[in-house]
C-alpha positions as CSV (number, residue, x, y, z in Angstrom):
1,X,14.2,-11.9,-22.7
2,X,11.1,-13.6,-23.1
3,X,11.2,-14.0,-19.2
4,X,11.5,-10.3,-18.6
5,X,8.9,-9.3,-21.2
6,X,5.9,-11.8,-19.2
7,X,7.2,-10.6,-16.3
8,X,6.4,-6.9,-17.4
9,X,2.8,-8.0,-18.5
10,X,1.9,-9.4,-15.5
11,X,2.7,-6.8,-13.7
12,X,1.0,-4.7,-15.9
13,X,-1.9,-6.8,-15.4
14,X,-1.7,-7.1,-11.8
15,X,-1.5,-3.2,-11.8
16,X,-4.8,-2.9,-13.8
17,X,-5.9,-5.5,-11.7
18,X,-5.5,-3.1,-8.6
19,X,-6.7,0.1,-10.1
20,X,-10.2,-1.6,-11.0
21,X,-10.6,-2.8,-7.6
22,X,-10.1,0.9,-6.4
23,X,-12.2,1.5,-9.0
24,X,-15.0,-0.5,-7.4
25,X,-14.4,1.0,-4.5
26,X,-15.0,4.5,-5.3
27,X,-17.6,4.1,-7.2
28,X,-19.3,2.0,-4.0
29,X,-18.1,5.1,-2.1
30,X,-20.0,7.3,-4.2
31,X,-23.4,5.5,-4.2
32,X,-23.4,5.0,-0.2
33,X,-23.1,8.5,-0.2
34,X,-25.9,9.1,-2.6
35,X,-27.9,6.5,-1.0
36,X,-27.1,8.1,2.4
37,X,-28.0,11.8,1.9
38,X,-31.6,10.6,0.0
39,X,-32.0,8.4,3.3
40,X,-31.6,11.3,5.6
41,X,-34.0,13.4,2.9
42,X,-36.6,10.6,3.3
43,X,-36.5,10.6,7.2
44,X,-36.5,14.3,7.2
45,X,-32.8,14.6,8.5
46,X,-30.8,17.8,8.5
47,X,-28.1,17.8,5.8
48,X,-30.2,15.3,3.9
49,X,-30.9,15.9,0.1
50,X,-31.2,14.0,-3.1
51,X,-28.4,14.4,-5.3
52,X,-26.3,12.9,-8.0
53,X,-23.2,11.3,-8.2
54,X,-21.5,14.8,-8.9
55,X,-23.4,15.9,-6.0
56,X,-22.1,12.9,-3.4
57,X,-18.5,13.3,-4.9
58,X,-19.0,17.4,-4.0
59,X,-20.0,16.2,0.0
60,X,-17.1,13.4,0.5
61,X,-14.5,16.5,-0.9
62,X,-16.6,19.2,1.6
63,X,-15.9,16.4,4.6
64,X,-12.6,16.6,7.2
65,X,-9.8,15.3,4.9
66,X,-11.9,16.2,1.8
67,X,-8.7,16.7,-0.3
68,X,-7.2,13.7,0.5
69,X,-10.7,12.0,0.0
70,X,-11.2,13.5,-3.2
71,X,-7.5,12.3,-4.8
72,X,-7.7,8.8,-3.3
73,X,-11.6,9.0,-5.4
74,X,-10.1,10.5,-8.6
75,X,-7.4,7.9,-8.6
76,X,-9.9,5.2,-8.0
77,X,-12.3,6.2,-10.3
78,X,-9.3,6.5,-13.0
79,X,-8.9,2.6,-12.1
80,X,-12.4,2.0,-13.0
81,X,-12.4,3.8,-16.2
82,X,-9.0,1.5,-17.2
83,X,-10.6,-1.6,-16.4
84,X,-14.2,0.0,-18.4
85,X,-11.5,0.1,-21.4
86,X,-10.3,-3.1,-20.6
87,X,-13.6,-4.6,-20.8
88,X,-14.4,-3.2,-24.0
89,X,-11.3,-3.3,-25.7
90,X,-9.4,-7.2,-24.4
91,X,-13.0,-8.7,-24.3
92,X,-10.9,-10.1,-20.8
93,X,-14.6,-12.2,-19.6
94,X,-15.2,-13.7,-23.5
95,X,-18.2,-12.1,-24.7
96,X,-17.4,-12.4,-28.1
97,X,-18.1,-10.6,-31.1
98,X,-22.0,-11.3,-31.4
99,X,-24.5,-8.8,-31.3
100,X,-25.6,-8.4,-27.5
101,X,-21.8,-9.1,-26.5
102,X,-21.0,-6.0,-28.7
103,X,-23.4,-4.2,-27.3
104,X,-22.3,-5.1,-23.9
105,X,-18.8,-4.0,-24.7
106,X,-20.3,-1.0,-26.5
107,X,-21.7,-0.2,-22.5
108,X,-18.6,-0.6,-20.9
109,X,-17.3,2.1,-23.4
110,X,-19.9,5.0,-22.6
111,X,-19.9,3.9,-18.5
112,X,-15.7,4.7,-19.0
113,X,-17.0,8.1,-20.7
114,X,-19.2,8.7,-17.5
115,X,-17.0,7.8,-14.6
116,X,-13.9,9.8,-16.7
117,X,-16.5,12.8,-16.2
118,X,-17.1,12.1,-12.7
119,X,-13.3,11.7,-12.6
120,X,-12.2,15.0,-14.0
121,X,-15.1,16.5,-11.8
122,X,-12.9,15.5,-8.5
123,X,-10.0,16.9,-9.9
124,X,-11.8,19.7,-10.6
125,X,-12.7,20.2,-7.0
126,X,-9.5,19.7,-6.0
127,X,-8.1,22.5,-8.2
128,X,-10.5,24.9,-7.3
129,X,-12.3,25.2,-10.2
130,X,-15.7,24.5,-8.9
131,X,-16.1,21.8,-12.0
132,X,-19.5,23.3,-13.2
133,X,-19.7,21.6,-16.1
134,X,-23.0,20.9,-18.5
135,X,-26.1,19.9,-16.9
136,X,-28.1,17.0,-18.0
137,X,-30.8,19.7,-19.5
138,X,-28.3,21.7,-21.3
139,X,-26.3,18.8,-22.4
140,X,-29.8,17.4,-24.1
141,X,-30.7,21.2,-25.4
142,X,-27.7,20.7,-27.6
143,X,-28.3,17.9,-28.9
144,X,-31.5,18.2,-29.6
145,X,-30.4,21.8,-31.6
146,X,-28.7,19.1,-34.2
147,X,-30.6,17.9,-37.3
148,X,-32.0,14.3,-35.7
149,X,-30.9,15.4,-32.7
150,X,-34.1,15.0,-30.8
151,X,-34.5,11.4,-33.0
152,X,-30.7,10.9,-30.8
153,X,-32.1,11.9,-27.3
154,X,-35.3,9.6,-28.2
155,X,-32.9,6.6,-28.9
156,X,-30.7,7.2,-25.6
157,X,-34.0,7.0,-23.7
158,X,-34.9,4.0,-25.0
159,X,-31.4,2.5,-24.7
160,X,-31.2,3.6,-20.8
161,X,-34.4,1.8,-20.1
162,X,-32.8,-1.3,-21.6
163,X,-30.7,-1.0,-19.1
164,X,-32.8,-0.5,-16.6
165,X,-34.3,-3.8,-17.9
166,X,-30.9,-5.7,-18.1
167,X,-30.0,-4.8,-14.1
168,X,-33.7,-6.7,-13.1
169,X,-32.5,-9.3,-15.3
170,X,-29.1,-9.5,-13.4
171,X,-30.5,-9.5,-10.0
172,X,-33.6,-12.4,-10.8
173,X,-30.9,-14.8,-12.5
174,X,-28.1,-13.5,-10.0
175,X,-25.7,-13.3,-13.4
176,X,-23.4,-11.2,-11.4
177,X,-22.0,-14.1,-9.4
178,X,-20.7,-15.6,-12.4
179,X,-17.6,-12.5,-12.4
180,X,-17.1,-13.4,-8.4
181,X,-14.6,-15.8,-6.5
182,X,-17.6,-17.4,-4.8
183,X,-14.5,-20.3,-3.8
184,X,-13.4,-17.8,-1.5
185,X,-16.4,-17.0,0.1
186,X,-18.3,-18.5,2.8
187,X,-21.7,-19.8,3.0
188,X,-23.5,-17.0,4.8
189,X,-21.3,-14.2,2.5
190,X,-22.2,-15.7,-0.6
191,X,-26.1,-15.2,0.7
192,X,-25.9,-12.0,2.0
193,X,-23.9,-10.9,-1.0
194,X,-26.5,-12.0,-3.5
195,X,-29.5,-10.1,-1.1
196,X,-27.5,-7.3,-1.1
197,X,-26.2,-7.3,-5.0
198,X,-30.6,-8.1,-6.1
199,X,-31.8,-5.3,-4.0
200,X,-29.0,-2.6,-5.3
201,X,-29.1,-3.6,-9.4
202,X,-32.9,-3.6,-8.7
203,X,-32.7,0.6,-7.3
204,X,-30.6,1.1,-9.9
205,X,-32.8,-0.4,-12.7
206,X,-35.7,1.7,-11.5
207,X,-33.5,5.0,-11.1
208,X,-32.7,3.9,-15.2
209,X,-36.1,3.3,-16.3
210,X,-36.8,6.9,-14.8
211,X,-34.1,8.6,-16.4
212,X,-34.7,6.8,-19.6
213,X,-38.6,7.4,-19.7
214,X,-37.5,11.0,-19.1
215,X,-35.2,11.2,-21.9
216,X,-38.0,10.0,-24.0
217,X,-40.4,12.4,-22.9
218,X,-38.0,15.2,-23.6
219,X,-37.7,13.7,-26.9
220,X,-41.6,13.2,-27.6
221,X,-42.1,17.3,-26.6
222,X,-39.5,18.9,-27.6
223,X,-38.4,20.2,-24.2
224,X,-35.2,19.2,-22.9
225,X,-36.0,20.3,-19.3
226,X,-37.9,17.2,-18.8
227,X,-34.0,15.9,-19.0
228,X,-32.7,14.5,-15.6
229,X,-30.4,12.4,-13.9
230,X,-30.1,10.4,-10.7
231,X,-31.2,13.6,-8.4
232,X,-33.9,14.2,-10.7
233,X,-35.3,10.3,-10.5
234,X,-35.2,10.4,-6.6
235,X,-36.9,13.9,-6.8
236,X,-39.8,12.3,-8.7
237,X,-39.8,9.4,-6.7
238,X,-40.2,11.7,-3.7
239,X,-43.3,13.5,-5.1
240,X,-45.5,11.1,-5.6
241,X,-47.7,9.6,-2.7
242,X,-45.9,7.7,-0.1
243,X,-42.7,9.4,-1.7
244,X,-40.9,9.9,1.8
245,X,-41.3,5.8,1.3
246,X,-40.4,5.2,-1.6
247,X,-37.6,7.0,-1.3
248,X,-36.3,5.7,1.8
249,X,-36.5,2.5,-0.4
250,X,-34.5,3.6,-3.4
251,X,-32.1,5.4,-0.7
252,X,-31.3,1.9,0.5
253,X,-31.6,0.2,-2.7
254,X,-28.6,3.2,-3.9
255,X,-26.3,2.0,-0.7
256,X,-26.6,-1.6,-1.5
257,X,-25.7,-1.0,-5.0
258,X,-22.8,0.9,-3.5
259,X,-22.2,-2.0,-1.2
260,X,-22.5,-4.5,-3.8
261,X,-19.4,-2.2,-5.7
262,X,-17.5,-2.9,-2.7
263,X,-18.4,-6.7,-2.8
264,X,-16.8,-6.4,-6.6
265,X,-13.7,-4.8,-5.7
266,X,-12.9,-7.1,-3.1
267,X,-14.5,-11.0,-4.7
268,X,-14.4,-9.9,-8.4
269,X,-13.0,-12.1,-10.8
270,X,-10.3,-9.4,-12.5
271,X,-7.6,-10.8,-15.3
272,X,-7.0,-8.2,-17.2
């Protein structure tokens, strides 16, 4: 009986195993996307746009195959919001109960929140019902229409640029190769792995310290229209001088942080 019953677990593992690494990969899917359609924005492309990751899910279910893109996506990104859980929940790397490991575990909760969205938006497209949904603006309107509401929107800010701040700190002390298999990995992969992983974490710091700093701005005047998102950090990045630079930078820094998703699903240390 006691056979049977580890049996059952490990297969259970092995299955949450599998959905995170589809996980991985969707999410990589989505970012290369993103990454791609700012790229063609920045080099004056037809078809090229900054957008979200609503936005790049949207374009992969518009391609040929779109429907059968958009089920294998909401099934992956289901993976990655198990494994989010997982992490929070099973504690499966150690963290512990201290303060910054709670707080960790604490992001692995809300990023399961985010990719569920994302998740029941491709379902949504795949139903037909256009998955409007709330806009980041509208989203921070409402909150803000609570008593300490705009107190709340203020402290998100500030906790979005600290996690801006934690992905520079993950690229300079390349903490992200502790979660990899680098046994399994030759020489030249590990390197171009780890260029690959710095560059992405560091486009998506910045794209976090945008979206946080506008969060707090929204907060510090009242005006939740100063709210945005991923489109709306490439859009500034874009206006500014050099912007068609910068972002072709970001654009490539987005699809090596979708490249370095794809690195995770396939080297990642997963034991759930």
């Amino acid at each position: 009986m006691s056979q049977i019953s580890s049996q059952q677990a490990q297969n259970a593992s092995k299955g949450v195993e599998w959905l995170a690494r589809m996980g991985y990969s969707a999410k990589g899917l989505v970012y290369v996307v993103v990454g791609g359609l700012a790229t063609m924005a920045a080099l004056g492309g037809g078809g090229g746009q900054t957008t979200g990751t609503k936005g790049a899910v949207a374009k992969i279910g518009s391609e040929p195959f779109g429907q059968v893109l958009l089920v294998i996506m909401a099934i992956g990104l289901a993976g990655y919001v198990a494994w989010q859980l997982v992490q929070a929940i099973k504690d499966p790397e150690h963290m512990g109960h201290g303060g910054g490991a709670l707080i960790k575990r604490g992001a692995f909760l809300i990023s399961a929140v985010i990719y569920a969205t994302l998740a029941v938006y491709a379902v949504s497209l795949l139903v037909g019902s256009g998955g409007g949904g709330s806009s980041k603006d509208s989203m921070t309107a409402k909150l803000m229409s609570h008593p300490g509401g705009v107190w709340a929107v203020a402290a998100i800010g500030i906790i979005i640029i600290g996690v801006g701040i934690s992905q520079f700190m993950r690229a300079y002390k390349k903490k992200f190769q502790k979660a990899w298999s680098t046994s399994h990995m030759r020489p030249f992969e590990l390197t171009w792995a780890t260029r690959i992983a710095r560059f992405g974490l560091g486009a998506r710091g910045v794209v976090f310290l945008i979206t946080g700093g506008f969060l707090v701005i929204a907060a510090w005047q009242t005006n939740p229209n100063k709210a945005t998102g991923l489109d709306g950090a490439l859009d500034t990045l874009a206006r500014q001088s050099y912007g068609q630079w910068l972002l072709g930078v970001m654009a490539l820094g987005l699809i090596c942080y979708g490249l370095f998703c794809f690195i995770n699903a396939v080297y990642r240390q997963i034991d759930p």
